[in-house]
N, C-alpha and C positions, 0 to 999 in steps of 0.2 A: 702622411696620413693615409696614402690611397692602399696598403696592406691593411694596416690595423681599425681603420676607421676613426670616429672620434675616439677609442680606447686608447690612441696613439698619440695624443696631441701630445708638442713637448710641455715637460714640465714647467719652463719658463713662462712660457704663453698661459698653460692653467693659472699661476700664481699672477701673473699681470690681469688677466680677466676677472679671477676670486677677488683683486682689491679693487675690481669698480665698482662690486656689488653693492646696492644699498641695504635689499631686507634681509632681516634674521632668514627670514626661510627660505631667498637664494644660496646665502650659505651655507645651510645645513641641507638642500637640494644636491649644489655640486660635490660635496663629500661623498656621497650616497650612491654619487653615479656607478663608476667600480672601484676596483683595488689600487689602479693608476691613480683616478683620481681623488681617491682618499688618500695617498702618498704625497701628492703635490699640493694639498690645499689642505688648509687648517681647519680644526673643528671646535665648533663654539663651546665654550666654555657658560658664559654668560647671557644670556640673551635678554633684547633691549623691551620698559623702562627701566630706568631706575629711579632712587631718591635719592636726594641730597637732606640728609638728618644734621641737625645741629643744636646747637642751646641759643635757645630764645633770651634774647635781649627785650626791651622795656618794649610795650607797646606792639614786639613780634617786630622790630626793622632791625637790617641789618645794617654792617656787615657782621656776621658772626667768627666768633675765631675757631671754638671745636666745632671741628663738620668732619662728616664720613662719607663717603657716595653707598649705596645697600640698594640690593636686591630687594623689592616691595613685598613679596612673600617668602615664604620659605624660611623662614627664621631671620630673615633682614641680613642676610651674610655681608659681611663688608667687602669691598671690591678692590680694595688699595693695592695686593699683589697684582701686578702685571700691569699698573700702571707708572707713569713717569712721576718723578719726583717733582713737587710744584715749586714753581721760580724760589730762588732761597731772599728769604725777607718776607715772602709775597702768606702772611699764613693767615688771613682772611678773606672769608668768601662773602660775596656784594653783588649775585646774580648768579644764575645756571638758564642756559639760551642758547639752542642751535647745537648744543654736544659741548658747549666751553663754559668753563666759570670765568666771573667776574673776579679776580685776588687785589686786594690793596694790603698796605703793610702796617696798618694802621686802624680801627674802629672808629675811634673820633679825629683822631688830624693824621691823614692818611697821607704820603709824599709821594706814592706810588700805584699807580691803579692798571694793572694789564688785566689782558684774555690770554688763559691758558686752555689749550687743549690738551685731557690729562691722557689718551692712549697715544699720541705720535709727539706728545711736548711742545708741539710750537706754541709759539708767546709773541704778543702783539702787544705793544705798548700801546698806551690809552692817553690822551693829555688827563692831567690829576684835578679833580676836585676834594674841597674839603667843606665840610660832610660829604658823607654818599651813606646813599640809603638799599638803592638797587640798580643794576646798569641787566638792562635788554638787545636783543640784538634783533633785526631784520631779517637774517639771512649767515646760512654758516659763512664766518669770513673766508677758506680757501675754495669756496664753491662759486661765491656770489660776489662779485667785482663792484654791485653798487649797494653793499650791504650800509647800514646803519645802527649806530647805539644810540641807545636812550639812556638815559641816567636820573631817576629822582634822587633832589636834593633836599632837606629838611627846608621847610620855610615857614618862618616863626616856632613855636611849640610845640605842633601837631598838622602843620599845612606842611605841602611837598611839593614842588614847581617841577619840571621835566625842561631836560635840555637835550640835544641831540648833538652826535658828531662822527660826520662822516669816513670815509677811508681818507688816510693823506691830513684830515685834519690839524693843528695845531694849537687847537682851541674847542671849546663846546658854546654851541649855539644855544641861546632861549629858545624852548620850543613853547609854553605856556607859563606865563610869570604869575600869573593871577592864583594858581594853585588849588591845591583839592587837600582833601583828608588825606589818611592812610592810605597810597594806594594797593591794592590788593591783587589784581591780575592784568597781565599785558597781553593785546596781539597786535600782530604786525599782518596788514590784508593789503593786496592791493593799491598799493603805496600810501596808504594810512596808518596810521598806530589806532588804538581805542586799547583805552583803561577804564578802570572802574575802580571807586573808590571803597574806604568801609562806611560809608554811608552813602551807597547806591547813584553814587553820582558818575556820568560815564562821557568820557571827556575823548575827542574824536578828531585827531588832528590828520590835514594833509602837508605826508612831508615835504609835496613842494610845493605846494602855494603856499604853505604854512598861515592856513586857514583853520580856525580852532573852534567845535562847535562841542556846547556839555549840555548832553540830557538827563533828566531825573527822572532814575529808575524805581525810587523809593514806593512811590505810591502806587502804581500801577503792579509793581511786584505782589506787596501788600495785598493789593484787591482779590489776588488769584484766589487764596486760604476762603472759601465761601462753607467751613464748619461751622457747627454750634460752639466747638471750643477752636481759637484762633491758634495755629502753630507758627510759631515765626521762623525766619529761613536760618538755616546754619551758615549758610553762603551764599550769592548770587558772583557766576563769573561769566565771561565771556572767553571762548574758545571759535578757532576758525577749523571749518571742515569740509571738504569734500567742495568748495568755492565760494564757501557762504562763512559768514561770524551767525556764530549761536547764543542766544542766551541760556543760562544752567541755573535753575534753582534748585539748589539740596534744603532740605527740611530736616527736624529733629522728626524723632519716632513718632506714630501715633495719626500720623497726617495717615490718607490714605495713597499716598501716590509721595513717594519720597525725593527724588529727582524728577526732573520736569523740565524737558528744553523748547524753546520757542524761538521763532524768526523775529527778532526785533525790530519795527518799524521805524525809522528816522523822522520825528513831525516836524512842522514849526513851532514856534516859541519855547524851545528846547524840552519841546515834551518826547516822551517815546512811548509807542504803542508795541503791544504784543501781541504778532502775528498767528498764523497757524502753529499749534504745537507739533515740534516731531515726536514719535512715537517708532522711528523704525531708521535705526542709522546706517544699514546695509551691515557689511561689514566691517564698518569701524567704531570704535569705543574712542569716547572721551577720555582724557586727564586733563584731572583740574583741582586748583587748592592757590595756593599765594603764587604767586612768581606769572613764567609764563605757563602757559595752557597750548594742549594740542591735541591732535585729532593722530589716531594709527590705526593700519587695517591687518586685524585679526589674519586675514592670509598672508600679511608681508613678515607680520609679528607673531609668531606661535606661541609666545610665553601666554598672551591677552587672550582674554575673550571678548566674541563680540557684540556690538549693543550694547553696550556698559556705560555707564560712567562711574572713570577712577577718579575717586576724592580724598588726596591727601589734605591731614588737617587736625591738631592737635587736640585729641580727644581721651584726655589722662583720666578721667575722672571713669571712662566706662574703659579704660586701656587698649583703648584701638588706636590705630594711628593710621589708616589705611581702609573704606569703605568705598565696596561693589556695588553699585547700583545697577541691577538686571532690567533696562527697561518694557520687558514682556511680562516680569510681575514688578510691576510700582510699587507694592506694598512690602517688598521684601528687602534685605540688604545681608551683603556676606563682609563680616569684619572683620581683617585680618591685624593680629594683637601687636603688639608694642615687643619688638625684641627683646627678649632676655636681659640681655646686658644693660637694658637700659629702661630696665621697670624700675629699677632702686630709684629712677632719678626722673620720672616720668614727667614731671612739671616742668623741668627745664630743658629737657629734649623735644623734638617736634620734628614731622618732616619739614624740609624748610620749604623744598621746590620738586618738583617734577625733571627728571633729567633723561636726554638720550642722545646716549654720545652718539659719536659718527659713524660708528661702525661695532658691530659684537667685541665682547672681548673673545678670544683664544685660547685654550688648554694651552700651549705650551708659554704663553706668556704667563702663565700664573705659576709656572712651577719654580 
């Protein structure tokens, strides 16, 4: 290196260094340096989130069998070039978490339940449940050595119990048998899980003491809307950011402040209160809608912008499937539409989840 300077570095070494990168726009940094190192280091093709779109089953649980992964704007382009082909048998998806789907082989009595990661193919078998609704992950499995799955399981008619199970497992543990509604959004903090149901119940376990507390977010959410006319929420989820769990309320139109995030207080007697609201998220934007939920910062991620909240969420009737919330004007929102291909069939399409794989994909993978 000591002639050429870093314009010298071997190729080898670029390409070993280009795969530790995490953000979109380290990769599209080192391309840029010069002609060397546009030579030895790939250029993004893709760049990260994405959706995970599929056809809604009863009630919006999965697992669902047609799914696509799609770019969130731009015409929703499908991403299947330049990925691996998923385990054969495995053609239902039952979670997106951490860059991997959840695939069983199965909807209702499934024999098979792994995690595939769909740009480098590895596959992790999972011990099988029958039903499965959704499985969550901790932590990507080749990064994170004490990661964890959740799995809700149907219980009774419309109740959903959560189990958990570790690496090495050969069985899944009860994590809460008592159960909730539908649940709606997962995060994983500080060796806690917290969910939230579709009737604002938010259920808060530690994974090792395996201590389980549920607060009711209903009423206290409710109280915010202080109009002449009441607007009721489109969604309440929970997303963890920057070291903290956020509360997100989205609203239909007409409210004056459309999304609205708040510090969530923990009370006694499974109340919860709503702390100071944030109004200024530096540079990270939300995504948030069913599944899990996360937080990305506009400089690591170029495609995003920042201060946002992204809300995937089945919206056929006005044909959006995909709303911006700027939160510097509350009252506004940028709705990007319902792909092409799949206006014919809008009511049974939806995004299902929020997805970001592990890494960009690459122009010459897709060719």
């Amino acid at each position: 290196m000591a002639g050429g300077g870093w314009s010298s570095l071997p190729a080898d070494l670029l390409r070993e260094v280009s795969g530790r990168l995490y953000s979109d726009a380290d990769h599209l940094h080192i391309h840029q340096v010069c002609t060397h190192w546009r030579a030895a280091t790939l250029p993004v093709s893709a760049c990260r989130p994405w959706v995970v779109a599929g056809r809604a089953l009863q009630r919006g649980l999965v697992p669902i069998g047609d799914y696509s992964l799609r770019l969130p704007g731009g015409g929703a382009e499908r991403m299947d070039a330049g990925l691996r082909r998923a385990p054969p048998g495995l053609r239902h998806c039952c979670g997106a978490s951490r860059g991997w789907l959840a695939l069983t082989d199965d909807a209702r009595s499934p024999t098979r339940l792994a995690l595939w990661e769909p740009l480098s193919g590895a596959e992790i078998p999972l011990p099988c449940l029958s039903p499965i609704t959704r499985v969550s992950l901790s932590g990507d499995p080749l990064a994170s050595r004490g990661w964890v799955a959740m799995v809700s399981q149907l219980k009774g008619r419309e109740g959903q119990k959560t189990l958990v199970c570790r690496r090495g497992d050969a069985a899944w543990t009860v994590l809460f048998e008592r159960g909730t509604s539908e649940i709606d959004t997962v995060v994983f903090h500080r060796g806690k899980v917290y969910y939230i149901d579709i009737l604002r119940n938010i259920v808060v376990c530690d994974l090792d003491a395996k201590c389980t507390q549920v607060f009711h977010a209903c009423t206290p959410v409710s109280m915010l809307c202080s109009c002449d006319k009441f607007h009721p929420e489109r969604g309440v989820h929970l997303v963890a950011c920057d070291g903290e769990v956020l509360l997100v309320v989205v609203r239909w139109g007409g409210h004056p402040s459309l999304a609205e995030i708040y510090r969530p207080e923990w009370k006694g007697n499974h109340q919860l209160g709503l702390g100071e609201r944030v109004m200024d998220l530096g540079d990270h934007s939300l995504f948030v809608g069913r599944g899990d939920t996360f937080s990305l910062s506009a400089k690591e991620f170029p495609a995003i912008k920042r201060n946002c909240v992204y809300y995937a969420d089945k919206n056929y009737k006005q044909q959006h499937w995909i709303s911006v919330f700027h939160l510097e004007q509350p009252d506004v929102v940028e709705e990007i539409p319902y792909p092409e291909e799949l206006k014919e069939d809008m009511i049974n399409w939806m995004p299902h989840s929020w997805f970001c794989p592990r890494r960009p994909l690459f122009t010459q993978e897709r060719a």
